[in-house]
Structures are given as C-alpha cells and as structure tokens.
GUMIDREN-94237 format. One line per field, with one value per atom (N, C-alpha, C): residue number from 1; atom name; x, y, z. Coordinates in Angstrom, 3 decimals. Atoms other than C-alpha are relative to their C-alpha. Layout:
! residues N
torse c(NUM;...)
marse c(CA;...)
X c(X;...)
Y c(Y;...)
Z c(Z;...)
This chain:
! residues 175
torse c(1;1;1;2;2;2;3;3;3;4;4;4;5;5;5;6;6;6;7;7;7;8;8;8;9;9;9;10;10;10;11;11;11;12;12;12;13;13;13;14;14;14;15;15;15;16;16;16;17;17;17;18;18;18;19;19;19;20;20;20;21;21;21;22;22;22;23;23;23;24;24;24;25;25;25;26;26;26;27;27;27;28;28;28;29;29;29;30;30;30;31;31;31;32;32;32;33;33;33;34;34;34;35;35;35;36;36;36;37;37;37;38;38;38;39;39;39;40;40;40;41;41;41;42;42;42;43;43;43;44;44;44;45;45;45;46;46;46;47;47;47;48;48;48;49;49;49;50;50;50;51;51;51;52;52;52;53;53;53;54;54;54;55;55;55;56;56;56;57;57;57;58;58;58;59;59;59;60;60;60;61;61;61;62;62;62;63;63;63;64;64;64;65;65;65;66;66;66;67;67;67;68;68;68;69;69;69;70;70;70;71;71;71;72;72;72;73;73;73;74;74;74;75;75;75;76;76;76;77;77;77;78;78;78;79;79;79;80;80;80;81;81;81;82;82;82;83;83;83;84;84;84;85;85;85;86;86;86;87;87;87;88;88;88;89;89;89;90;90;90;91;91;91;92;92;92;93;93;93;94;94;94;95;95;95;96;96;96;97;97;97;98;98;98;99;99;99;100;100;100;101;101;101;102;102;102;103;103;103;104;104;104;105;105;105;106;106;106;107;107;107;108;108;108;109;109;109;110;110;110;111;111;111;112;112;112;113;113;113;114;114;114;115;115;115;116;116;116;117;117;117;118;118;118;119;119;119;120;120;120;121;121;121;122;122;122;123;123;123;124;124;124;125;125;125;126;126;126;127;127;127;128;128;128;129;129;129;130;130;130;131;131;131;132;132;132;133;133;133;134;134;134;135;135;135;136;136;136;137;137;137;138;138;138;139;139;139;140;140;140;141;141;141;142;142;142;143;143;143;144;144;144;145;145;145;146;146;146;147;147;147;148;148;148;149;149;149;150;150;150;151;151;151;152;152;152;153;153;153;154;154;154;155;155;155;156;156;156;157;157;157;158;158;158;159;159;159;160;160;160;161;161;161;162;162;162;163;163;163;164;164;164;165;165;165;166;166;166;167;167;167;168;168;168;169;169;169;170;170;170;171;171;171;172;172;172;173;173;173;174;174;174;175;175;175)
marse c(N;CA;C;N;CA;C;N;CA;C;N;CA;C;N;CA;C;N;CA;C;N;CA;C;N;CA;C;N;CA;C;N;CA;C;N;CA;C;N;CA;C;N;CA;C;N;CA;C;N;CA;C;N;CA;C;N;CA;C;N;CA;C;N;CA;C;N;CA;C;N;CA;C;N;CA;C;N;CA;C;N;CA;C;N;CA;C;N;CA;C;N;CA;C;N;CA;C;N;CA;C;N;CA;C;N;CA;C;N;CA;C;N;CA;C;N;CA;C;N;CA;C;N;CA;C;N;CA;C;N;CA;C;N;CA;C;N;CA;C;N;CA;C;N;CA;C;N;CA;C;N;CA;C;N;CA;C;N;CA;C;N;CA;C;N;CA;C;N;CA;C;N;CA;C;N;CA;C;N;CA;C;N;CA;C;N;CA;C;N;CA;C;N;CA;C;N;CA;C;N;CA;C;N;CA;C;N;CA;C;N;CA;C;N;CA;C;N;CA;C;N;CA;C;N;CA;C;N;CA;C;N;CA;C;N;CA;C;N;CA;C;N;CA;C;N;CA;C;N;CA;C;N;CA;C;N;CA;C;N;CA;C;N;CA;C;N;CA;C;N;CA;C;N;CA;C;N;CA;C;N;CA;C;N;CA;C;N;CA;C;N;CA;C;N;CA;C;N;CA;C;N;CA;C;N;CA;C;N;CA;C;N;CA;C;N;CA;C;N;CA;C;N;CA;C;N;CA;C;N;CA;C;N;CA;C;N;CA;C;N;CA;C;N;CA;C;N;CA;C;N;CA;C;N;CA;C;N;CA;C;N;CA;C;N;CA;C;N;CA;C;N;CA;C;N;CA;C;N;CA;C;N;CA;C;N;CA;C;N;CA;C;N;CA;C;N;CA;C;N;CA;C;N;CA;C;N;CA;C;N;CA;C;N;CA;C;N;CA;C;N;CA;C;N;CA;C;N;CA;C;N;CA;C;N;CA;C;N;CA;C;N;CA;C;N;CA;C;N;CA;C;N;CA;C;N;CA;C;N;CA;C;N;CA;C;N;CA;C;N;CA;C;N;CA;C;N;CA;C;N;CA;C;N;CA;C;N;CA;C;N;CA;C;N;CA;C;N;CA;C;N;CA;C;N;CA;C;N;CA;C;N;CA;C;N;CA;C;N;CA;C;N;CA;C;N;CA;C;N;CA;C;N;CA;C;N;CA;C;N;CA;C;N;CA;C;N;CA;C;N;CA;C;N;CA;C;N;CA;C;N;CA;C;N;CA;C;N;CA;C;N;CA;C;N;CA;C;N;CA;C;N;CA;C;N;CA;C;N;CA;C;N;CA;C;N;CA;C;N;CA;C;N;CA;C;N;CA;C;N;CA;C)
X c(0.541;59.522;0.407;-0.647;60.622;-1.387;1.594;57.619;1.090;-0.203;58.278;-0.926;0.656;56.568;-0.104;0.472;55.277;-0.163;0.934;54.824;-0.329;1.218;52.684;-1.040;0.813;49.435;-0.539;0.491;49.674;-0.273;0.422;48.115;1.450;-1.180;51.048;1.343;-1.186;53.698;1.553;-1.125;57.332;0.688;-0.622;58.173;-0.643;0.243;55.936;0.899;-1.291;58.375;1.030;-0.789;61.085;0.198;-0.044;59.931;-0.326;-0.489;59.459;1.406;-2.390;63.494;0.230;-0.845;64.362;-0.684;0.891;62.019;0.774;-1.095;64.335;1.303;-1.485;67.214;0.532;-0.212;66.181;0.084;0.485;65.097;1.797;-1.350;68.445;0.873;-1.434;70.605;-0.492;0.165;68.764;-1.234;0.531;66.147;-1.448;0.637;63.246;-1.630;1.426;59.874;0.156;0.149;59.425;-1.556;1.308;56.103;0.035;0.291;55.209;-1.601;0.823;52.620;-0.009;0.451;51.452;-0.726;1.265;49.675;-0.853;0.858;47.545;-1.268;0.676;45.863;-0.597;0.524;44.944;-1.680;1.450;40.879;0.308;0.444;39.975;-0.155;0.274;38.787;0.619;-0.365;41.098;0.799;-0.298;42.296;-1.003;0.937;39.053;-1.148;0.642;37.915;0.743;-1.141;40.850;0.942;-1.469;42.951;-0.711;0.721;41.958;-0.444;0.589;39.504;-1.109;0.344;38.270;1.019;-1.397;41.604;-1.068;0.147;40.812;-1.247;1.185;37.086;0.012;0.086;38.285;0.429;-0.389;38.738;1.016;-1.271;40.685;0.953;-1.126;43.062;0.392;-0.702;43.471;0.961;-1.380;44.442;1.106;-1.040;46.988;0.836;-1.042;48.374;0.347;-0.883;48.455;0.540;-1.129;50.877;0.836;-0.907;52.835;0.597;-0.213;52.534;1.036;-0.587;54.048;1.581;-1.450;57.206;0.942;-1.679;60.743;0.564;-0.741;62.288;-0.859;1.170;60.347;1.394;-0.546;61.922;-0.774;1.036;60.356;0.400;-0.379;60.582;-0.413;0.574;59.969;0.566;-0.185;59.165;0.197;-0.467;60.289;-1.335;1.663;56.530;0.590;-0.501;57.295;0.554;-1.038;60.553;0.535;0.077;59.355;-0.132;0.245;57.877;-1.925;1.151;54.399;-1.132;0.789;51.371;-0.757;0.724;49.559;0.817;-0.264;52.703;0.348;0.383;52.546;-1.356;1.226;49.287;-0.441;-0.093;49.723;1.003;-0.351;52.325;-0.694;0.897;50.183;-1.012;0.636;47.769;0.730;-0.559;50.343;-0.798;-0.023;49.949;1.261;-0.277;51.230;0.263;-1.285;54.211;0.916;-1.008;55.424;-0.537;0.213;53.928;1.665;-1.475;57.741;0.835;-1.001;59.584;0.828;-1.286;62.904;-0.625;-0.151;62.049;1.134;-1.183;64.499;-0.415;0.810;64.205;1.238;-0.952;66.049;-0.841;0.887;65.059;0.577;-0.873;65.237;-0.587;0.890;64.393;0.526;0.002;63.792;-0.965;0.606;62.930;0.461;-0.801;62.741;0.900;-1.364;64.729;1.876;-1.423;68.581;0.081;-0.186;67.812;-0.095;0.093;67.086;-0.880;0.934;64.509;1.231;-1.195;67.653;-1.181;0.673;65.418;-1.198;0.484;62.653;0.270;-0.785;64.502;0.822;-0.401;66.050;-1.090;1.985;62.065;-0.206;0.638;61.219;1.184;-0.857;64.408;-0.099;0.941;63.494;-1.268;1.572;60.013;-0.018;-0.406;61.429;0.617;-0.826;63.721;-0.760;0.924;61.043;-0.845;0.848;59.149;0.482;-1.044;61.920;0.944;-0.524;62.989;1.205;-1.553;66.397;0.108;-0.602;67.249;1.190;-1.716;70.158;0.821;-0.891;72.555;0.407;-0.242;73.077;-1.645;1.468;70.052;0.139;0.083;70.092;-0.805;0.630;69.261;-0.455;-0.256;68.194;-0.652;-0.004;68.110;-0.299;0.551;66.217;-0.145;0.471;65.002;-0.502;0.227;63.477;0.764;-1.045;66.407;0.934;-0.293;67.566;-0.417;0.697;65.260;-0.373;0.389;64.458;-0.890;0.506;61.706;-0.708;0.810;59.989;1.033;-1.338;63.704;1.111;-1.336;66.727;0.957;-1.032;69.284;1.645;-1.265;71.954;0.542;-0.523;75.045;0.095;-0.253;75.571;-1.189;1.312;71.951;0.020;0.269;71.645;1.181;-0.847;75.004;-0.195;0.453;73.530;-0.840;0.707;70.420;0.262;-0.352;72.128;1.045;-0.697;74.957;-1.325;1.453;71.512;-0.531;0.609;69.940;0.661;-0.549;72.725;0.245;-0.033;73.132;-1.118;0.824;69.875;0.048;0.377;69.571;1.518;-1.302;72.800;-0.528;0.526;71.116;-0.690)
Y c(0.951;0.929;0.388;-0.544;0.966;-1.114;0.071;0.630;-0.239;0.385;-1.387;0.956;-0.224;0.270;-0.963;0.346;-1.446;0.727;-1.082;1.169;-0.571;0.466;-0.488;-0.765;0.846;-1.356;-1.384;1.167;-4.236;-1.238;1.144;-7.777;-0.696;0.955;-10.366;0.240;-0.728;-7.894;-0.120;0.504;-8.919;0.879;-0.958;-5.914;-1.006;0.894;-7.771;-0.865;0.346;-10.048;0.179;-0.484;-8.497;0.882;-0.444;-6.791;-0.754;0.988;-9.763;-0.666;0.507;-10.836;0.988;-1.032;-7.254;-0.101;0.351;-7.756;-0.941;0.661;-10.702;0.456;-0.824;-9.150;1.223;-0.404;-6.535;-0.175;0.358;-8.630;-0.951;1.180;-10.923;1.163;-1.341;-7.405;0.337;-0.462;-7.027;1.099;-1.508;-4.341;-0.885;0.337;-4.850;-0.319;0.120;-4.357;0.987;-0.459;-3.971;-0.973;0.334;-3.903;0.473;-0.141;-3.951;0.666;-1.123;-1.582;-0.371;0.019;-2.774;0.449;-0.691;-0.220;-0.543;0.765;-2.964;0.325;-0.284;-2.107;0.792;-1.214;1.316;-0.518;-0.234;2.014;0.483;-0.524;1.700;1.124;-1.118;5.165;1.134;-0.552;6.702;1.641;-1.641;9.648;1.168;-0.780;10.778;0.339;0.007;10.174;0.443;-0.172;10.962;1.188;-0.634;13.434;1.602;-1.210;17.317;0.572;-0.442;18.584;-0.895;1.491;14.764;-0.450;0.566;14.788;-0.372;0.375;13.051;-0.582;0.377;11.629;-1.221;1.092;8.230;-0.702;1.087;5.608;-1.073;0.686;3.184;0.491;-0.317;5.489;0.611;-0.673;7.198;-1.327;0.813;3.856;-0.457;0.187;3.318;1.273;-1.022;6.766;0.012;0.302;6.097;-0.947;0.829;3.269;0.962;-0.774;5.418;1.456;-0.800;7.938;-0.038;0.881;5.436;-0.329;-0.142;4.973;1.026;-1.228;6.075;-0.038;0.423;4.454;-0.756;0.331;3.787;-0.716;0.551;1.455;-0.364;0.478;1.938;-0.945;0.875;-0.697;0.476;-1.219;0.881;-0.406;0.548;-0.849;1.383;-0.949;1.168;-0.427;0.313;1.820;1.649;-1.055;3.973;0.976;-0.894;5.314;0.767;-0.495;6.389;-0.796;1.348;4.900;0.360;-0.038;3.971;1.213;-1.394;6.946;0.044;-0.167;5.441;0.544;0.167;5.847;1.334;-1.886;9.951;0.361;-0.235;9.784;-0.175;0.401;7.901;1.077;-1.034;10.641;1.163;-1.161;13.432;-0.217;0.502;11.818;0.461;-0.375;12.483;1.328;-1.009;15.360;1.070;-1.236;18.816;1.038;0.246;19.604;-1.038;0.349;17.430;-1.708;1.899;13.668;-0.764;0.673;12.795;1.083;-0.780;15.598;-0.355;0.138;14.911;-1.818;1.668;10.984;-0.303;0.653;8.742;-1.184;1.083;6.506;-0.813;0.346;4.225;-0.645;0.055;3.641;-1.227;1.416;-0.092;0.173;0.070;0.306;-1.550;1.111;-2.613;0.218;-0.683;-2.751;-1.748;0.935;-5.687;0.692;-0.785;-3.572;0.360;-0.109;-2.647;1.142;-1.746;0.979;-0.283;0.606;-1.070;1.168;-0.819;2.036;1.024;-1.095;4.321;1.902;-1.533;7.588;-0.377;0.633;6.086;0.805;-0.015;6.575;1.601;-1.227;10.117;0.891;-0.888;11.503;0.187;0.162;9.665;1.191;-0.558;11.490;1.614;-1.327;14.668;0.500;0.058;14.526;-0.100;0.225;13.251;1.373;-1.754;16.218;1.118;-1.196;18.554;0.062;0.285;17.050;0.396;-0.537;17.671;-1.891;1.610;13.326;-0.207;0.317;12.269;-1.327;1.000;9.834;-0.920;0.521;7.198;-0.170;-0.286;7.837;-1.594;1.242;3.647;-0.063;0.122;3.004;-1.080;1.268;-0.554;0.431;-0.124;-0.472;-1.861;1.284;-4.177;-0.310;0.402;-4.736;-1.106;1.550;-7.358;-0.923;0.217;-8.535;-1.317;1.432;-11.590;-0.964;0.902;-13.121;-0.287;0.414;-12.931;-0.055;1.270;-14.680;-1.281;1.332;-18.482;0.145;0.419;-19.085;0.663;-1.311;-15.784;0.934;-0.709;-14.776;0.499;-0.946;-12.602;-1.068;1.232;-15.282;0.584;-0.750;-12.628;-0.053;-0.648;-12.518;1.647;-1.474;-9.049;1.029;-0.308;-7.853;-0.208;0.269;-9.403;0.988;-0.750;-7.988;1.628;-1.825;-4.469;-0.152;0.050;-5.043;0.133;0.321;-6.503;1.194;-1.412;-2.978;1.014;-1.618;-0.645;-0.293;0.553;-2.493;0.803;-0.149;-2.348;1.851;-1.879;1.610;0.965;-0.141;1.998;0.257;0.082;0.743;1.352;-0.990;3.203;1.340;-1.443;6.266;0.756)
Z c(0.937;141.066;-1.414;1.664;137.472;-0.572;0.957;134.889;-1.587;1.532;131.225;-0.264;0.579;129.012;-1.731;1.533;125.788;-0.751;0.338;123.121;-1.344;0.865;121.085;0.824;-0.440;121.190;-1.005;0.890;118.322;0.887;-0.689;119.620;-0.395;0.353;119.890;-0.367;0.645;119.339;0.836;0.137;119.550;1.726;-1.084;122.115;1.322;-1.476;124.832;0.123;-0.433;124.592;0.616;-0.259;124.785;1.358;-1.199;127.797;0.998;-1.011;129.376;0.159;-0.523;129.115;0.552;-0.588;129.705;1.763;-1.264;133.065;1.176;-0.688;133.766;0.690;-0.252;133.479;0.992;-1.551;135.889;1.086;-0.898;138.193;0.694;-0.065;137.946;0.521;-0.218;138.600;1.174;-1.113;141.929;-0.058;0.046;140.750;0.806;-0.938;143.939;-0.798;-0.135;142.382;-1.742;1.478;138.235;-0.500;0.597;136.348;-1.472;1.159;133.076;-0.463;0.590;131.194;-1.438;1.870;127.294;-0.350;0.226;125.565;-0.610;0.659;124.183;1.203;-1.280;127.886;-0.364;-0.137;126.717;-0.292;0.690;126.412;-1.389;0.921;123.191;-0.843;0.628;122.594;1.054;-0.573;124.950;-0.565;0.712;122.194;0.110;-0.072;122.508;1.306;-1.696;126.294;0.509;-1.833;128.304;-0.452;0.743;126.168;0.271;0.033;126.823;0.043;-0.726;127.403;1.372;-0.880;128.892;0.683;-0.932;130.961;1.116;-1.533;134.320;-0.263;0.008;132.911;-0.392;0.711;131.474;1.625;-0.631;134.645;-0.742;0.464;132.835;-0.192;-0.063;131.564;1.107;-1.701;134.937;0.368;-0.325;136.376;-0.580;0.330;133.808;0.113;-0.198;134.283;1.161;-1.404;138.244;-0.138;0.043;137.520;-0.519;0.577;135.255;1.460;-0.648;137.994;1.384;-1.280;140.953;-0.733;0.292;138.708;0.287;-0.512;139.889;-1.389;0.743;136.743;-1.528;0.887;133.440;-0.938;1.134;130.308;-1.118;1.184;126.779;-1.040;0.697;124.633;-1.548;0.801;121.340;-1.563;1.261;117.800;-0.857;0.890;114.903;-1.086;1.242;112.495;-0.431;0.958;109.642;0.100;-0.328;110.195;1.403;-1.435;113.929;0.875;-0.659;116.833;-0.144;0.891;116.537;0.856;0.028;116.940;1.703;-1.154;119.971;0.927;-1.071;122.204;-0.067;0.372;120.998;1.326;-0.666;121.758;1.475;-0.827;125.076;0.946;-0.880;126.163;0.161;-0.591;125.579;0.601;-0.342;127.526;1.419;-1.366;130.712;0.420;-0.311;132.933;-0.389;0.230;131.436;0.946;0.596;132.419;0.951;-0.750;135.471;-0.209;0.172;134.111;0.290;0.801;132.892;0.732;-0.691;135.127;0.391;-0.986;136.733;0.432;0.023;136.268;-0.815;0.859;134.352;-0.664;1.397;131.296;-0.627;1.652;129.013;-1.251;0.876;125.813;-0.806;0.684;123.985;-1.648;1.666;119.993;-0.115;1.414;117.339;-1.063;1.927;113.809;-0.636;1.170;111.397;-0.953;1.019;109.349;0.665;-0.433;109.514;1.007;-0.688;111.512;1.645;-1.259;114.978;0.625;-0.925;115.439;0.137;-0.419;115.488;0.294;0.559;114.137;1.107;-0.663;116.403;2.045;-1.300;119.657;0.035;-0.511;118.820;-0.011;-0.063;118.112;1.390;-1.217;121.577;0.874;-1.208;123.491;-0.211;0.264;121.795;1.282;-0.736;123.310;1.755;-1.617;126.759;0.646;-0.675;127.071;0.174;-0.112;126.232;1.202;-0.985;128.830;1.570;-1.778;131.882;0.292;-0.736;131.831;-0.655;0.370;131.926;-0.740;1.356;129.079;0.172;0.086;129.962;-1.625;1.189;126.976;-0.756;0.268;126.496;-0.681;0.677;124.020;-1.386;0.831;122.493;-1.319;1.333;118.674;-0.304;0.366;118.056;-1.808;1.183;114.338;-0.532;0.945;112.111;1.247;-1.343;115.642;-0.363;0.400;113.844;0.026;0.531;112.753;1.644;-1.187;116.476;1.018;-0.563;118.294;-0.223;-0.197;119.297;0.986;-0.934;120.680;1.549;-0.567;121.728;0.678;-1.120;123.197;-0.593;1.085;121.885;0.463;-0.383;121.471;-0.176;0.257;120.073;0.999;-1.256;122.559;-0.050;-0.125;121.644;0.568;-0.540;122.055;1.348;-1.581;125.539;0.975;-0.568;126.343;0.160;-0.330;125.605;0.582;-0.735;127.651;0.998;-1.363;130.474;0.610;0.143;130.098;0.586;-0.626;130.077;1.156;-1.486;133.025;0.846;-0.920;135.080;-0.197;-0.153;134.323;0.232;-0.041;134.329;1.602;-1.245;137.832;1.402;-0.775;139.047;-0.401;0.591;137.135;1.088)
C-alpha cells in the first residue's frame, strides 16, 4: 500500500489537492491500493497526548500511526511555510516509533511554494530527517513553484509539472 501524506494540517489547503491528482496518477500507472493521510486528521492536542512520555495513550493518533504503519510506500506532499516545511509534519514524525517507524521503507517527496523556491530547502530538511531515520528517499523530487499560477480549477494544469509527477510515480512505483 503506498500512503499520501498531507503535511499540513491547514483547512482547505492546496496540497490536499494535489494529493488527490497525484492519487490519480498512481492509480492510472497501475499502483493496486493507495490511501491518503491529511494531517488536518491529527487530534488536536496530539503534541501533547501522544508524543513521549504519552506515546501509545492517544487512540486517535494510534490509528493514524497504524495506517502509517501498514504502508510499503509513503508520498509527502509538502508545502513550503517559512523557508521549510510546516512544524506539525516535525511534530507528526516524531510522533513515529523510535527508531524503526520510517526504517528501510521508501518515500518520494513532492514540494510547493507560492513562491519561486517550489519548497526546494523544504524537501532537503525533510530528506535529512528521512535518512536519519533509516528511509530511502527516491532522488526525483518535484519542486512545483508559484503553484497558484498553475492550477485551473483545483488541478495542476502545467504540462511540465504533471510530467514530473507522472516521472516520480512511475519510479516511485519501480523503487
């Protein structure tokens, strides 16, 4: 199973989107059984219920970490908030299990940014963090830039954009 990830938890935020096309696009390349994960899901006060010494005492976040846990193949979708990516989806990894949550799994990573950086700085933090963790990183890592300006209609209309999606998918799914 390969798991979207959303990493934000803003309401109405552009990435849900986007992880619903990229969703398509797996699904169109043959990939059997893909779910999506928006940390808009998380509990509320899950920094402070489920994180440490409250590991394993929060129910909600358990069941979102047994989804995370049932993934072969994870894809973060991953807005660019001040210069990085944003705090919950920090917070949401240390939230894994210490040290084999993210072990010898596999990832690709999709940034965007209204700005020109497409999440560049964003995406080498997150692969940082992945590596430290033991998870293999596919090296194809879409930057999508000023992300506004290319969409219609809740959908990336860029050919070039789609063409990198539909590139990471398919390598994704061979990884």
């Amino acid at each position: 199973m390969i798991l979207l990830i959303v990493g934000t938890n803003r309401k109405q935020a552009l990435s849900n989107k986007i992880a619903a096309q990229y969703r398509e696009i797996l699904v169109e390349q043959g990939a059997a059984e893909v779910e999506t994960l928006a940390l808009e899901e998380l509990p509320a006060d899950f920094a402070f219920s489920a994180l440490y010494e409250h590991n394993g005492k929060n129910p909600a976040f358990n069941a979102l970490l047994a989804r995370v846990s049932a993934a072969e193949k994870y894809v973060f979708i991953v807005p660019e908030y001040n210069g990085s990516f944003p705090g919950v989806l920090k917070t949401f990894i240390d939230g894994m299990s210490y040290p084999n949550g993210f072990r010898d799994k596999k990832c690709a990573l999709v940034g965007l940014s209204s700005g020109i950086g497409g999440a560049g700085i964003a995406l080498s933090h997150l692969t940082d963090i992945f590596h430290y963790l033991g998870m293999h990183v596919l090296a194809q890592k879409p930057k999508l830039a000023q992300i506004e300006r290319n969409m219609q209609e809740d959908r990336i209309q860029n050919p070039l954009y789609l063409e990198l999606l539909q590139g990471q998918a398919k390598a994704l799914l061979q990884f």
